[in-house]
C-alpha positions as CSV (number, residue, x, y, z in Angstrom):
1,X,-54.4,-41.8,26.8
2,X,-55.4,-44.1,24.1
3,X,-52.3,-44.8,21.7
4,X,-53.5,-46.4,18.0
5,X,-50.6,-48.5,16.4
6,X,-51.4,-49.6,12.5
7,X,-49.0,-52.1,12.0
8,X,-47.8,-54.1,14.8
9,X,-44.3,-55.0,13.4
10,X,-40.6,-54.2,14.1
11,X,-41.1,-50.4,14.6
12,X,-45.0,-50.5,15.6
13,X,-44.2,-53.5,17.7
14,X,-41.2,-51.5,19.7
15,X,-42.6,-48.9,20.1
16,X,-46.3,-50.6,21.9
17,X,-43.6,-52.2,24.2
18,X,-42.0,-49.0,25.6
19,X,-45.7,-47.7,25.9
20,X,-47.3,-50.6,27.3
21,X,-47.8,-50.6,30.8
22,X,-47.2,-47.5,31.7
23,X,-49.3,-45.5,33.9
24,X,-52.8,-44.0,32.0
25,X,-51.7,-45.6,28.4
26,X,-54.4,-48.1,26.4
27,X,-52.4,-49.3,23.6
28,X,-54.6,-50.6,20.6
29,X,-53.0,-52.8,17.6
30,X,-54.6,-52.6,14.4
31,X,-53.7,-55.0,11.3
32,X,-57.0,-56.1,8.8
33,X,-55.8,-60.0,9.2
34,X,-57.2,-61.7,11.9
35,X,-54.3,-63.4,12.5
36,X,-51.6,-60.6,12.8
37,X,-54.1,-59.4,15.3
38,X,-54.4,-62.4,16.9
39,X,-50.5,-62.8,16.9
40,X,-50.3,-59.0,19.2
41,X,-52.3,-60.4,21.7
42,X,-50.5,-63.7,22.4
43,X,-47.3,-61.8,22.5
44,X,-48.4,-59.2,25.0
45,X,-47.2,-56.3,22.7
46,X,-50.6,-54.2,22.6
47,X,-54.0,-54.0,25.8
48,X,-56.2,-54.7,22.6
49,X,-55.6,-55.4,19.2
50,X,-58.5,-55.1,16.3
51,X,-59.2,-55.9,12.4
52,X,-61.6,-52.6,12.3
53,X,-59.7,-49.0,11.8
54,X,-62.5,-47.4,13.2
55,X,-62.3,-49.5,16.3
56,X,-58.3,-49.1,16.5
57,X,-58.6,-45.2,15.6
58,X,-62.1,-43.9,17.8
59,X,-61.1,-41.9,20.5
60,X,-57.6,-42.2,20.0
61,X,-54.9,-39.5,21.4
62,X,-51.9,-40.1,19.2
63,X,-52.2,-42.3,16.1
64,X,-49.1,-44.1,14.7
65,X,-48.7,-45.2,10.7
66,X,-46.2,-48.0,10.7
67,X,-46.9,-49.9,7.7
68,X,-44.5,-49.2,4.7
69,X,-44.2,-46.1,2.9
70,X,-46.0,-47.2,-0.2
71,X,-49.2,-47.4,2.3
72,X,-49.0,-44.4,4.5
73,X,-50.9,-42.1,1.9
74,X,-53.7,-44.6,1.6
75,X,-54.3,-45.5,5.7
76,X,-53.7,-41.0,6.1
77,X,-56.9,-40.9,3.5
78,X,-58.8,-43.6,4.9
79,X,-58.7,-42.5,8.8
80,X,-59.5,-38.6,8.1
81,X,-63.1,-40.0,7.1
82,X,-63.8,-41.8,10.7
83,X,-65.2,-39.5,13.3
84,X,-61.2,-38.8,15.0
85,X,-60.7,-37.4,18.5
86,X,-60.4,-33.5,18.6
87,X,-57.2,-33.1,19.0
88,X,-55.9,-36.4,17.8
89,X,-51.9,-36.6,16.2
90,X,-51.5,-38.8,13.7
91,X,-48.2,-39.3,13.2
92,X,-45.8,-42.0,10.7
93,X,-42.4,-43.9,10.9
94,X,-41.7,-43.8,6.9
95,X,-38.1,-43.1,5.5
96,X,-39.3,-40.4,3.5
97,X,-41.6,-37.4,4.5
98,X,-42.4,-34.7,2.1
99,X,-45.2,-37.5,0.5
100,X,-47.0,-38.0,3.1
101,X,-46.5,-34.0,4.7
102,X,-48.1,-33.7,1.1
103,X,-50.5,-36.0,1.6
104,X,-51.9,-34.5,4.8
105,X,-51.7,-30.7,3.6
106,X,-54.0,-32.2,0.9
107,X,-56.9,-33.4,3.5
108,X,-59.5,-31.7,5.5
109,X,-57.8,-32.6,9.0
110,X,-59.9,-30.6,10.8
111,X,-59.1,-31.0,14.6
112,X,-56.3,-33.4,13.8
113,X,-52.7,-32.9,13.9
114,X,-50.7,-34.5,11.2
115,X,-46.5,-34.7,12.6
116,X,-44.4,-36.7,10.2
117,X,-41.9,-38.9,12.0
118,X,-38.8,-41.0,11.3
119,X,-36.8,-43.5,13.9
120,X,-33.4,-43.7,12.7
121,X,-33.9,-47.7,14.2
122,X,-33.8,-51.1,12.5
123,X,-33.1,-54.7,12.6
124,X,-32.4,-57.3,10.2
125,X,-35.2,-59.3,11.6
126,X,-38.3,-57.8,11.2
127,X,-42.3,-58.7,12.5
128,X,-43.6,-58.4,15.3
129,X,-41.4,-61.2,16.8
130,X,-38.8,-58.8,16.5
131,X,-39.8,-56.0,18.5
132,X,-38.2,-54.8,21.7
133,X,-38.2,-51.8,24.1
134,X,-34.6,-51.4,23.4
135,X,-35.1,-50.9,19.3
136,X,-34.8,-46.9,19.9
137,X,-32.4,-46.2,22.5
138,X,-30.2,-43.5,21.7
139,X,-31.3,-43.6,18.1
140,X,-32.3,-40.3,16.6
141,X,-36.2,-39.9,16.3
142,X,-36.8,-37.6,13.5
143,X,-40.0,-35.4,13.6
144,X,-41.0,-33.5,10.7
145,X,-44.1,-30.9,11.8
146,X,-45.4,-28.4,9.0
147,X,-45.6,-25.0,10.1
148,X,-49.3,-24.6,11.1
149,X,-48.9,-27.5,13.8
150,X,-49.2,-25.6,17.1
151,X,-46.2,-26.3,20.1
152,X,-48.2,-27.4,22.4
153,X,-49.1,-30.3,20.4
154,X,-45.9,-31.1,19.3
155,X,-44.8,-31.3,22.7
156,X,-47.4,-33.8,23.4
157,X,-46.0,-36.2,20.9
158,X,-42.7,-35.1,22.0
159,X,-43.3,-35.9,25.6
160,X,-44.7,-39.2,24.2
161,X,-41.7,-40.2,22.3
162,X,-39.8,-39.6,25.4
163,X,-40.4,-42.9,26.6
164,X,-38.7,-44.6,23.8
165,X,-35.5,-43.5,25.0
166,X,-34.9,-41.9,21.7
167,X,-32.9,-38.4,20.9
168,X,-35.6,-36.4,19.1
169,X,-34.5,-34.1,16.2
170,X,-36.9,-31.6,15.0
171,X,-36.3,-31.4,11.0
172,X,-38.1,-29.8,7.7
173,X,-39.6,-33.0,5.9
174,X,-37.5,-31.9,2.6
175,X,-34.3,-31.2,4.4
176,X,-35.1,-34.5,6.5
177,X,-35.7,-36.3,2.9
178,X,-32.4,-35.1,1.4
179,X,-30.2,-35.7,4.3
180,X,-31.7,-39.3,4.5
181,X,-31.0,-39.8,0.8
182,X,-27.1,-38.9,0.9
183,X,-26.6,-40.6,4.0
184,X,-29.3,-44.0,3.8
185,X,-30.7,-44.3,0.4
186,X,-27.7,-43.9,-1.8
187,X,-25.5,-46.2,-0.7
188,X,-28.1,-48.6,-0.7
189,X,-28.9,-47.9,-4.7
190,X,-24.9,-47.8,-5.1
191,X,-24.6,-51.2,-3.7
C-alpha cells in the first residue's frame, strides 16, 4: 500500500513514523522545496520523498493533506487533475472541516474517496524535527466522511489510522466544526 504524505511536518511527519516500516507500506513525502524533501530523507521519516505531486500522488492508496488549512482547498483541486488510483482516499488533518467537505463535494472525484480528518494532537515544536510515533497516542482522531463515502472504504482508512494508536471518532464535519470552536478556537480568540 502506497501512503502519499503532503507535508512532512509535525502531524505529516508523525504520522509517516507510525507507518514506516511496517509490513507492505511505501511511504512517499511530498513538499515542492528541494530541501524539505531533502530534509525527510536524512531523517528517515518517509521510503521516498519527491518535489513532483504527480510523482508523490500516482498510484497511491491513501492520500494525506497536512499542510495548513488555508492550503488544503488548493492541493484538493490540484491532485483531482493527476491520473489518481481507483479507489484512492484522500484524506486531511485541518482544524476545521465543512471547507474542505465543501471543497471536495464541489469536484469531479470520480473513483476517489474524499474523508475529512482531524488529530486532536500537537506540540509546541513544530517541523519535521518534531515528529514522533508517540504524537497520537490516545488522542482522539476525528474523521468526518460525507454521506456518499461507502463503509468499506472508511474502514480502510480506519484500519489505517489504527496504527497511530489514536481513538477514532466518527463525526459530521459541521458538528465536528462547532464542537472544535467552543472547545479549541474560542479560548484561543478570547486570550
Amino acid at each position: 500500500m502506497k501512503i502519499a504524505i503532503f507535508g512532512v511536518g509535525l502531524i505529516g511527519g508523525s504520522l509517516a513514523l507510525c507507518f514506516k516500516g511496517k509490513p507492505g507500506l511505501e511511504i512517499v513525502g511530498y513538499s515542492p522545496r528541494a530541501s524539505s524533501v531533502a530534509k525527510y530523507m536524512q531523517r528517515g521519516v518517509v521510503d521516498h520523498a519527491t518535489t513532483s505531486m504527480q510523482e508523490a500522488a500516482e498510484n497511491a492508496d491513501v492520500i494525506f493533506l497536512c499542510t495548513p488549512v488555508g492550503m488544503l482547498d488548493d492541493y484538493l483541486q490540484q491532485l483531482v487533475k493527476l491520473p489518481l488510483k481507483p479507489g484512492c482516499i484522500i484524506t486531511d488533518v485541518g482544524s476545521t472541516k465543512q471547507s474542505i467537505e465543501r471543497c471536495a463535494k464541489s469536484l469531479d472525484l470520480k473513483d476517489v474517496y474524499f474523508i475529512g480528518g482531524h488529530p486532536m494532537a500537537g506540540s509546541e515544536r513544530s517541523g519535521v524535527e518534531a515528529a514522533t510515533t508517540y504524537l497520537f497516542e490516545n488522542a482522539f482522531y476525528v474523521l468526518t466522511p460525507s454521506d456518499d463515502v461507502p463503509q468499506e472504504i472508511y474502514a480502510r482508512l480506519e484500519g489505517l489510522l489504527a496504527m497511530t494508536r489514536a481513538r477514532i471518532v466518527r463525526v459530521d464535519a459541521r458538528m465536528h466544526d462547532e464542537i472544535v470552536g467552543a472547545i479549541s478556537h474560542l479560548p484561543h480568540i478570547i486570550a
